[in-house]
C-alpha positions in Angstrom: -4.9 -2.8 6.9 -5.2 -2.9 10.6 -5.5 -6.5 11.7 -5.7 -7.4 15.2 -5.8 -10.8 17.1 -9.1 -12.1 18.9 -8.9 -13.0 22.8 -12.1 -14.0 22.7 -13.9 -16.0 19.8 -17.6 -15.6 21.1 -16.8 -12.2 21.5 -16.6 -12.1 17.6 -18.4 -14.3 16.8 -21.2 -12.0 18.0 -20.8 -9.5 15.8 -19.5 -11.6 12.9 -22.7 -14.2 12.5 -22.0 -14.9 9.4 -19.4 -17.6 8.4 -18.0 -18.2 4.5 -17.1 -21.8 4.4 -14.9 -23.1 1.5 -17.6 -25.6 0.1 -15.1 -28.9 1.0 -15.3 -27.7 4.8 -18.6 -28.0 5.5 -18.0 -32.2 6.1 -16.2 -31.5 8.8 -19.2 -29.7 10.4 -22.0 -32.6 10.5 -23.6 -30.0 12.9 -24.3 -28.2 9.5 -27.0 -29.0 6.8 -25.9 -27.8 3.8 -29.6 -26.5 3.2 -29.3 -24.2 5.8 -25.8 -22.5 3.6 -26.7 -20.3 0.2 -24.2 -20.4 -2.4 -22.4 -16.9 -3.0 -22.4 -17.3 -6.5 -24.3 -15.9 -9.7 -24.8 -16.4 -13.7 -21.5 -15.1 -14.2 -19.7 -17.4 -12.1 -21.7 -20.6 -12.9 -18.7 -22.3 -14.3 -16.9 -22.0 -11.2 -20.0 -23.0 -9.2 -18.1 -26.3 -7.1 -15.3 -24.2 -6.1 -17.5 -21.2 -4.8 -18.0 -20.5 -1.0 -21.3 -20.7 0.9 -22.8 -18.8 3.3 -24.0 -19.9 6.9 -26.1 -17.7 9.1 -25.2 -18.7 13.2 -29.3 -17.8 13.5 -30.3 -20.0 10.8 -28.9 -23.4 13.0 -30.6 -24.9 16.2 -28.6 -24.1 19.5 -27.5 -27.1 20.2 -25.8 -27.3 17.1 -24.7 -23.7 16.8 -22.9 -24.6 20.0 -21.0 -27.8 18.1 -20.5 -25.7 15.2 -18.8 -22.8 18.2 -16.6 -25.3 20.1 -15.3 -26.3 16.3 -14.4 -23.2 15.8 -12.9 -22.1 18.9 -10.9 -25.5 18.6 -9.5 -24.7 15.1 -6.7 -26.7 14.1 -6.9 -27.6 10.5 -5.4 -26.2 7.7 -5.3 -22.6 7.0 -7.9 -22.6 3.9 -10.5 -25.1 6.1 -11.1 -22.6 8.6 -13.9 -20.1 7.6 -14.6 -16.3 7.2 -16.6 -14.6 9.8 -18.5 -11.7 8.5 -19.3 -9.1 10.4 -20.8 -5.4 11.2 -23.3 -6.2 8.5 -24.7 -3.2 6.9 -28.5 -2.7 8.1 -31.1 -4.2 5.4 -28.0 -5.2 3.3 -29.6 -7.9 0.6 -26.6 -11.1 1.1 -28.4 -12.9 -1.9 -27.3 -10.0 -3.9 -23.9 -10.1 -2.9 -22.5 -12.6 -5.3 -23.1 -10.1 -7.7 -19.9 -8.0 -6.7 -17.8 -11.1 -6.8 -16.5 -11.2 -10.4 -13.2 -8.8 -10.2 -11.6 -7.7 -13.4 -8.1 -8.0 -14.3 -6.4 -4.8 -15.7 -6.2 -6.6 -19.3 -10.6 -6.9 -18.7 -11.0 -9.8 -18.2 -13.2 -11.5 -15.2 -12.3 -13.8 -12.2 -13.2 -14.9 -9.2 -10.9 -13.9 -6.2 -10.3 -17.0 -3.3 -10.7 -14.6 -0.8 -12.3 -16.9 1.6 -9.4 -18.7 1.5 -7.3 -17.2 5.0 -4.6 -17.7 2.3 -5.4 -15.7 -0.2 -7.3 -13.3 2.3 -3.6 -13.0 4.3 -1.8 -12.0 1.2 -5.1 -9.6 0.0 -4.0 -7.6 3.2 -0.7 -6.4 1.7 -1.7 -6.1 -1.9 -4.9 -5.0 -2.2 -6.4 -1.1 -0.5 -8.4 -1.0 1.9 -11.0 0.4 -0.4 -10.5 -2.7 -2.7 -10.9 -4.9 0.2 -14.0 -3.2 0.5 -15.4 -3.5 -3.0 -14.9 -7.2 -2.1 -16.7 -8.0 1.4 -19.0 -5.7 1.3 -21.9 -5.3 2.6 -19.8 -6.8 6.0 -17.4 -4.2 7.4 -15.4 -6.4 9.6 -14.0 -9.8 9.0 -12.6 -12.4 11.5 -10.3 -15.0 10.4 -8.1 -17.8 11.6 -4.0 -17.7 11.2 -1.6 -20.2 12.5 -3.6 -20.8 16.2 -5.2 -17.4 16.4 -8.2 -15.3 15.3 -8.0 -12.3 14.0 -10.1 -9.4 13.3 -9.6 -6.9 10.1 -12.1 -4.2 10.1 -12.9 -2.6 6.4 -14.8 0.7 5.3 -17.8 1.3 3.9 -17.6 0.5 0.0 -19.0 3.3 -2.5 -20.2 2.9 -5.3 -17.2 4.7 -6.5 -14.6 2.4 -4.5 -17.1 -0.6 -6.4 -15.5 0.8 -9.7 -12.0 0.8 -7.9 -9.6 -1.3 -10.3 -6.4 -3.2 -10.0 -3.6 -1.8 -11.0 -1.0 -3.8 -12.9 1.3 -4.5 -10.2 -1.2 -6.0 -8.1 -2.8 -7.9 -10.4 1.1 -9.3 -11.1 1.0 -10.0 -7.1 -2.6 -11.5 -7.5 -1.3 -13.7 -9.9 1.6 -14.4 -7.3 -0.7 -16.0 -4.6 -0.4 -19.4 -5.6 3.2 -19.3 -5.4 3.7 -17.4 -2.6 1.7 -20.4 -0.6 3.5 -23.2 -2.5 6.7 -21.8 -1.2 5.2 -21.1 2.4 3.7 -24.6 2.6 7.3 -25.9 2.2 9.6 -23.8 4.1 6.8 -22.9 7.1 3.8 -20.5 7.0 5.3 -16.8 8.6 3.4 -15.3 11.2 1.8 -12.2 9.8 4.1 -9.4 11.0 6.5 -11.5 9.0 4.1 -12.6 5.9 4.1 -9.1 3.5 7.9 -8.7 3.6 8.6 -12.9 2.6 5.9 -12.4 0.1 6.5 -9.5 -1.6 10.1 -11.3 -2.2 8.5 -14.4 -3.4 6.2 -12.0 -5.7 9.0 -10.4 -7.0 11.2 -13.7 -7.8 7.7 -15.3 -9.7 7.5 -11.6 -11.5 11.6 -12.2 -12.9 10.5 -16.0 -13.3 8.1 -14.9 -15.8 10.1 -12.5 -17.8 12.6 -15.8 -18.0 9.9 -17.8 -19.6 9.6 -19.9 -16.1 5.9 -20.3 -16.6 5.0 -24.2 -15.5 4.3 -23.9 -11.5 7.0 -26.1 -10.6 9.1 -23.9 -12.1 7.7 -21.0 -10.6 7.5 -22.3 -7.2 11.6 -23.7 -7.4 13.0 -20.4 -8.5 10.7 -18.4 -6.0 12.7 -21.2 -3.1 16.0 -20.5 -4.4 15.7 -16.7 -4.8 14.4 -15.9 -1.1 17.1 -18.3 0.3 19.5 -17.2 -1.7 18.4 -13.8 -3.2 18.2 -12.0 -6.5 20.8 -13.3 -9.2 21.8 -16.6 -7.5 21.1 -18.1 -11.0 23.8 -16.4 -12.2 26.1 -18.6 -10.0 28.3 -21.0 -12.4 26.4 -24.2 -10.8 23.0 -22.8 -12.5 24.8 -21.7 -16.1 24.1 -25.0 -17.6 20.2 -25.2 -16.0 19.5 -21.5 -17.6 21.2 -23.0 -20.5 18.7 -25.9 -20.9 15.3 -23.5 -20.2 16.5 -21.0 -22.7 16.7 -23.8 -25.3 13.3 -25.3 -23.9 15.3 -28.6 -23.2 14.3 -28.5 -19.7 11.6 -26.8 -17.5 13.5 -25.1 -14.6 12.2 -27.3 -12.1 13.2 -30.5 -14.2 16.9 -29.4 -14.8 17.2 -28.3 -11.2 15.9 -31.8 -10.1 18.4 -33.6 -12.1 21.3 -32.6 -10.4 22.9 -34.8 -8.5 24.0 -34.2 -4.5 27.1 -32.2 -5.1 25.2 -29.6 -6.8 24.1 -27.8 -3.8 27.2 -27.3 -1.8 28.9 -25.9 -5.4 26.0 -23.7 -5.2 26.8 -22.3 -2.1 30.2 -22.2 -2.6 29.8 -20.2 -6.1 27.6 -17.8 -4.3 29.6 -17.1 -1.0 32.5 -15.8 -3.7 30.1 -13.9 -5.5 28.8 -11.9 -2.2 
């Protein structure tokens, strides 16, 4: 997908009026009443309901407070998954109360979830995974959407959805990835978030490393997160370095999770692990 950064934010913010907001954002916008927001959510996600988004219409607030709201924005500083969505390039007569209705994807295996594609997070990682015909099925009926990354907006425009691209599934491998997100973001929040240019190539590693985790019964997130670290600092089969025989040892015989046996070792682990794997290289 072709993402480009934003110069200007009232320049997109003009053509992308309406805003997702992860529902524990909207307290740090008192300019907003949460009466003027709609819920995108439906029957089939009622269970999820407190973790859905909601939707804010620029139009729908006063000026004076659409300019608060603006200077907020413009100003953005917070984390990566406070900032919201910006929807744009709305298709003409396009029912948004209807929308929620696309939202439940379904997993190759058939069953349903709900994608944190608001999330700049998720949405970052969405850009390398996903087509842009799925990214389609998604946002739709917006055909643009503007989004905050480390200090800078950005603006990924998408095409029209079909009704045949609505019916567009995910194929195994990126519903493996999909599953990866979470771990992928874990690992970014401690060693640094990449700028984009960088992002696909770290997580696609990470994605692979939580793929071989799972195949090695590393299923806890700990786990997960730990052996996705080591592997993109060190790179595939560092666990076969002597240091790591007796940690592999101890998962395979479910005396240890991963994460636990790794965090038992004492300080002179790491340099014999660095030591075991320059002779290996």
């Amino acid at each position: 997908m072709q993402t480009e950064p934003v110069l200007l934010l009232h320049r997109l913010l003009q053509s992308h009026p309406i805003l997702v907001f992860d529902v524990q954002a909207l307290s740090r916008y008192p300019e907003i009443n949460p009466d003027d927001t709609w819920a995108l959510a439906c029957e089939a996600l009622a269970d999820d309901a407190e973790y859905l988004p909601r939707l804010l219409d620029l139009a729908d607030l006063s000026p004076t407070n659409a300019v608060k709201v603006l200077e907020s924005l413009d100003g953005e500083s917070a984390g990566l998954e406070q900032a919201p969505l910006l929807m744009g390039n709305i298709a003409a007569g396009a029912d948004l109360g209807r929308w929620a209705l696309t939202q439940v994807t379904k997993a190759p295996d058939g069953s349903r979830h709900w994608l944190r594609w608001h999330d700049a997070r998720v949405w970052a990682n969405l850009l390398w995974i996903a087509k842009p015909e799925q990214l389609a099925a998604l946002v739709r009926p917006a055909h643009s959407v503007g989004w905050h990354w480390l200090g800078q907006w950005y603006q990924t425009p998408v095409p029209v959805a079909s009704s045949e691209v609505a019916r567009l599934g995910w194929s195994v491998e990126q519903w493996q990835a999909i599953q990866s997100i979470g771990v992928i973001n874990r690992v970014f929040s401690d060693v640094g978030y990449p700028t984009l240019s960088k992002l696909p190539a770290m997580a696609r590693m990470i994605a692979a490393a939580d793929a071989e985790a799972h195949t090695m019964t590393l299923w806890d997130m700990p786990s997960r997160v730990a052996f996705a670290s080591h592997q993109l600092k060190w790179g595939p089969g560092f666990w076969q370095a002597a240091p790591f025989r007796p940690i592999m040892t101890a998962v395979a015989t479910r005396e240890a999770t991963y994460a636990e046996a790794v965090s038992a070792q004492d300080d002179a682990f790491w340099p014999a692990v660095s030591d075991a794997l320059a002779a290996m290289a």
